[in-house]
NUTORRO-790213 format. One record per residue (C-alpha): x, y, z. Coordinates in steps of 0.05 Angstrom, whole numbers, plus 5000, padded with zeros to 4 digits. Layout:
XYZ
...
//
This chain:
468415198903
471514518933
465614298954
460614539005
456914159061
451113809045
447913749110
446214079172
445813479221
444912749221
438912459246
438211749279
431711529298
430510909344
432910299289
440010579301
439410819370
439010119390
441410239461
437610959468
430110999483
430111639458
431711979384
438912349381
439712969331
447213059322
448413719301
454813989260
459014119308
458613479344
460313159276
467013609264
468613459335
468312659321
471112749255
476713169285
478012619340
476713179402
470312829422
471112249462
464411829466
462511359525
457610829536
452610819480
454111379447
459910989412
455510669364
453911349338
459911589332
462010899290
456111179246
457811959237
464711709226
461511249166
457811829145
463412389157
468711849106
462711829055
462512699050
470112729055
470212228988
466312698957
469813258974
463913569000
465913539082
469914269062
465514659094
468615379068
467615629010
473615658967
473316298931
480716228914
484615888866
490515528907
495615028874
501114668894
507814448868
511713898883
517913448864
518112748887
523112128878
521811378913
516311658960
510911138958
509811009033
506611799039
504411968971
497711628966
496712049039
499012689006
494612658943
488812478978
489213059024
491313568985
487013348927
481013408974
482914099002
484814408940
481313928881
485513508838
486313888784
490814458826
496513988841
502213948808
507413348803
514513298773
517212628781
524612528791
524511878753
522111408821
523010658814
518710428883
512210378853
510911268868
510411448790
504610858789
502711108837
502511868817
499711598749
492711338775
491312028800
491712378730
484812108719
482512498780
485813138752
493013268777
497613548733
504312998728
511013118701
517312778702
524313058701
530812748710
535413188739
534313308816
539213938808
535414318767
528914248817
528614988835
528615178758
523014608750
518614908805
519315548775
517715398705
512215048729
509315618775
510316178719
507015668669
502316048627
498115468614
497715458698
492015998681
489816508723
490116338797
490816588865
496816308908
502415838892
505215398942
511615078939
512814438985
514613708991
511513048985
512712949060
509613669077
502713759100
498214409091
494714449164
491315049196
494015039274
491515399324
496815629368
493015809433
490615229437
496714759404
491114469360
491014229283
484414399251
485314099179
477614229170
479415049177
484915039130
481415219064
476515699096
482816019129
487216059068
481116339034
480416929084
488217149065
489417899046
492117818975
495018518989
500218099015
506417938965
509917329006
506116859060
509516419107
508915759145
511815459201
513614759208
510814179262
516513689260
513312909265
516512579329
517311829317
516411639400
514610889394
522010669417
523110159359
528610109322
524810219259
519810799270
513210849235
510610339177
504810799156
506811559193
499911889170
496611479211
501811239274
504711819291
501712139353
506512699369
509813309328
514213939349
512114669335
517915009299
518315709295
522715879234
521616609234
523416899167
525716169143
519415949150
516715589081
514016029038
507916188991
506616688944
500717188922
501116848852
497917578819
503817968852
510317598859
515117538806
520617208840
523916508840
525315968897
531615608907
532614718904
529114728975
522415058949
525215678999
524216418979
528516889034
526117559044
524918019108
517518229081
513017749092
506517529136
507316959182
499816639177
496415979222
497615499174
504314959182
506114469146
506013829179
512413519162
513912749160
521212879146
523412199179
518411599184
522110979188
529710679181
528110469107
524411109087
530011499115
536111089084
533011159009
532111909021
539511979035
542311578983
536811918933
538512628945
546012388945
545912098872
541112608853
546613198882
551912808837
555512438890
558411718891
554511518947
559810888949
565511258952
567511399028
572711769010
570412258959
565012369009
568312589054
571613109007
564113399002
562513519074
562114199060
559114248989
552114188966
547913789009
553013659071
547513359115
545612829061
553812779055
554212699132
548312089137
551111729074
558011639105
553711459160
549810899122
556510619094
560010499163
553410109188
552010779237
546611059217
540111119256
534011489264
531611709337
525211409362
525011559422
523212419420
520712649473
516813309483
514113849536
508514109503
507213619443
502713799377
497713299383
497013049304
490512549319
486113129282
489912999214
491512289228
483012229234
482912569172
486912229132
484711629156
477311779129
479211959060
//
């Protein structure tokens, strides 16, 4: 069990009501609706929710504002290089949904200040590797998954630093990042293979640069429906298989379920430049070679190939300007995040 909550309601009597006559009982749902950012107070009702938004930060750091019971076992496995803009965010989230101790790190040797980073966490419990060879990430991933020293657990999930485990609801174009673990939870493990679709962030501030701190800025994302190559996640007790460098598993048998993954592919100019050049060297390119660049626009990793040639002719750009017809609103995890 994550963690479970440890209160029905908060109570403010007339010391904190200080513009209210009257005592206010705030009941559970109004505080998952302020937490969530989908209650909008007025007048002098914004005191309180200043206070249940104290109070909400204090549970989530305690991992006790999880209000399902996790009867599963769910862990993750990533690979990161240079990444240390988003991967404070990305522990803290997933470290609160899932508990420390069920994440799983490999390291591709980052020199920004990300394996620091990473590093301060093992004392909370996540599991940190580090591996030099960004080819060999699929056979990493799967090594780690299969690990017998992994234990016995439920479901494995594959995915990126810049990836984000949110429950959506799709009727109503809604994240609900305080349903995800009591979602996940409710998953028939007669299921072999699980899939996710994506919500592509939209940078829409119209600056050259984008985003300085994306968890928290961006407003907007896209609903993408990948169909069957959606990301994917396995029933850890049945599947025997193996994912490929992108932490993708095809296969026509499958069950689409409500959870995306939130993905902060591009956040800023900077952010997106060293991802290029990263997954270039790491692919085995000269990423100052023009020339033999362009000899690989085919190969392995064209659309890295494509954006370095881009970089080196003083082109490349990142689009900030994306508009949409029927945006995600990503306020509910940016709220989140914020309070951990």
């Amino acid at each position: 069990m994550v963690g479970t909550l440890p209160f029905q309601s908060l109570y403010f009597g007339s010391d904190d009501a200080q513009k209210c006559r009257s005592k206010i009982f705030i009941n559970r749902s109004t505080i998952l609706a302020i937490a969530e950012g989908s209650l909008q107070s007025k007048n002098f009702y914004s005191f309180l929710e200043y206070r249940v938004r104290y109070y909400a930060k204090l549970f989530i750091s305690h991992n006790s504002i999880i209000f399902e019971f996790n009867n599963m076992i769910i862990k993750l496995f990533t690979m990161v290089k240079n990444e240390v803009d988003i991967v404070d965010d990305w522990l803290k989230y997933h470290g609160t949904l899932f508990g420390y101790n069920n994440l799983n790190v490999i390291d591709n040797m980052s020199d920004d200040g990300t394996y620091e980073k990473l590093q301060e966490y093992v004392k909370k419990g996540i599991r940190l590797y580090r591996e030099l060879d960004y080819t060999k990430k699929g056979d990493y991933m799967n090594e780690l998954i299969h690990q017998p020293d992994q234990g016995d657990y439920d479901i494995a999930y594959p995915l990126d630093i810049d990836e984000f485990i949110v429950y959506y609801d799709k009727e109503k174009n809604k994240l609900l990042p305080f349903k995800t673990v009591g979602y996940l939870n409710s998953l028939n493990l007669e299921h072999n293979v699980f899939k996710a679709n994506y919500i592509q962030v939209q940078i829409n501030n119209g600056s050259i640069y984008g985003y300085k701190h994306a968890t928290v800025d961006a407003e907007h994302g896209k609903y993408d429906d990948y169909k069957d190559m959606a990301k994917t996640f396995f029933n850890r007790h049945t599947w025997k298989g193996e994912i490929d460098h992108g932490n993708h598993y095809c296969t026509p048998d499958y069950f689409m379920t409500d959870v995306c993954l939130v993905h902060y592919h591009c956040r800023n100019l900077d952010q997106m430049k060293a991802k290029v050049i990263n997954n270039v060297k790491g692919l085995g390119y000269d990423e100052t070679n023009i020339k033999k660049l362009q000899e690989n626009l085919h190969g392995c990793g064209n659309h890295h190939v494509k954006h370095m040639i881009a970089i080196l002719n003083g082109t490349f750009s990142i689009n900030t300007n994306f508009q949409s017809d029927n945006p995600v609103i990503l306020k509910p995890l940016s709220t989140f995040i914020s309070m951990l």
